[in-house]
N, C-alpha and C positions, 0 to 999 in steps of 0.2 A: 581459646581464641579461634573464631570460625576464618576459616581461608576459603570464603565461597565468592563467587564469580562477581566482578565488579560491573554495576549496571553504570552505562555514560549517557548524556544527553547526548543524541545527533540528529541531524539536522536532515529533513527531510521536505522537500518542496511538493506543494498542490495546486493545482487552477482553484483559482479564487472559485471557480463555478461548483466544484465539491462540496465546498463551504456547509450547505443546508445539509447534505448528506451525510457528514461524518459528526455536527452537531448533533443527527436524527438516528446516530449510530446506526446508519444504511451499509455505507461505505465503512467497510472494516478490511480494509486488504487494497493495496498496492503493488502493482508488478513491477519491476525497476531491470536497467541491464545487469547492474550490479549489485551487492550487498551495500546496504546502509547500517544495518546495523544488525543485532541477534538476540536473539527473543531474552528479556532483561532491560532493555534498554527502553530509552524514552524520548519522545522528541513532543514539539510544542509548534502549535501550529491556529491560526484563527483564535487564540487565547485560550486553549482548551492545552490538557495535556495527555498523549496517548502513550501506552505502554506496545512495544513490539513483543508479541506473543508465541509467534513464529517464524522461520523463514525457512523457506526450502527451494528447491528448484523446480520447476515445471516447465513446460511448451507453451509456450505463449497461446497457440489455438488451443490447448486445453482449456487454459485460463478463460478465453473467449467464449466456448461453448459451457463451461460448467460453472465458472464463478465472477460472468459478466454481475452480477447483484450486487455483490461484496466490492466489488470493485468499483458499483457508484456507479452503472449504466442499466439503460432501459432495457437493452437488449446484446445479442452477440455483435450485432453489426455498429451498436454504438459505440462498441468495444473498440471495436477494429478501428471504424473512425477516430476515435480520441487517442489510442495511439498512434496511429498515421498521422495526425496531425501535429504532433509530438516531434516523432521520429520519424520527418518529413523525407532525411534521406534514407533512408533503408526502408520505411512506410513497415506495415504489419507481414511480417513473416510466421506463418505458424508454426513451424517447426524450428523457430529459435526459442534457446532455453532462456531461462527468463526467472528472477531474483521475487519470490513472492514474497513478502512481507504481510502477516497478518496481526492486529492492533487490536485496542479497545481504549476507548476514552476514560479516562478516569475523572470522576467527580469528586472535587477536591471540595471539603467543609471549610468554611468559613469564621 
């Protein structure tokens, strides 16, 4: 009998505007303030189902400068915008540490 790590559904929220992105497997990574879940787990979102593959911590201005892509934006500054609009009070700090989650959609057969 294996005693390996129990994988849970949880529950993770996105702007509907992501949508085409994470369908297009563009967007594979979310930066959150806190942990949602650890790499094992799975959440479901737009009817699709995505596995969490990793999570670590980083600087939010890291995130902006090097994995604005993964994260579903044109650029660093559209980065910045969509979490300041998010996180209208505190707006984008870079040197706040910050909950990466990185995903991959899974294709499920039918």
């Amino acid at each position: 009998m294996s005693l390996g790590v129990l994988m849970a559904e949880v529950k993770i929220p996105f702007m509907s505007s992501f949508r085409q992105k994470m369908e297009a497997d563009i967007k594979t990574m979310t930066s959150r303030t806190r942990s949602y879940g650890q790499p094992g787990d799975h959440f479901y979102v737009f009817g699709h189902r995505f596995d969490i593959t990793e999570v670590v911590t980083m600087l939010l201005g890291d995130v902006a400068e090097k994995y604005y892509i993964q994260e579903g934006c044109d650029s660093p500054e559209h980065f910045k915008q969509v979490w300041a609009g998010i996180h209208f009070n505190k707006g984008f700090v870079a040197e706040q540490p910050v909950r990466v989650h990185t995903f991959r959609r899974v294709l499920i057969e039918k």
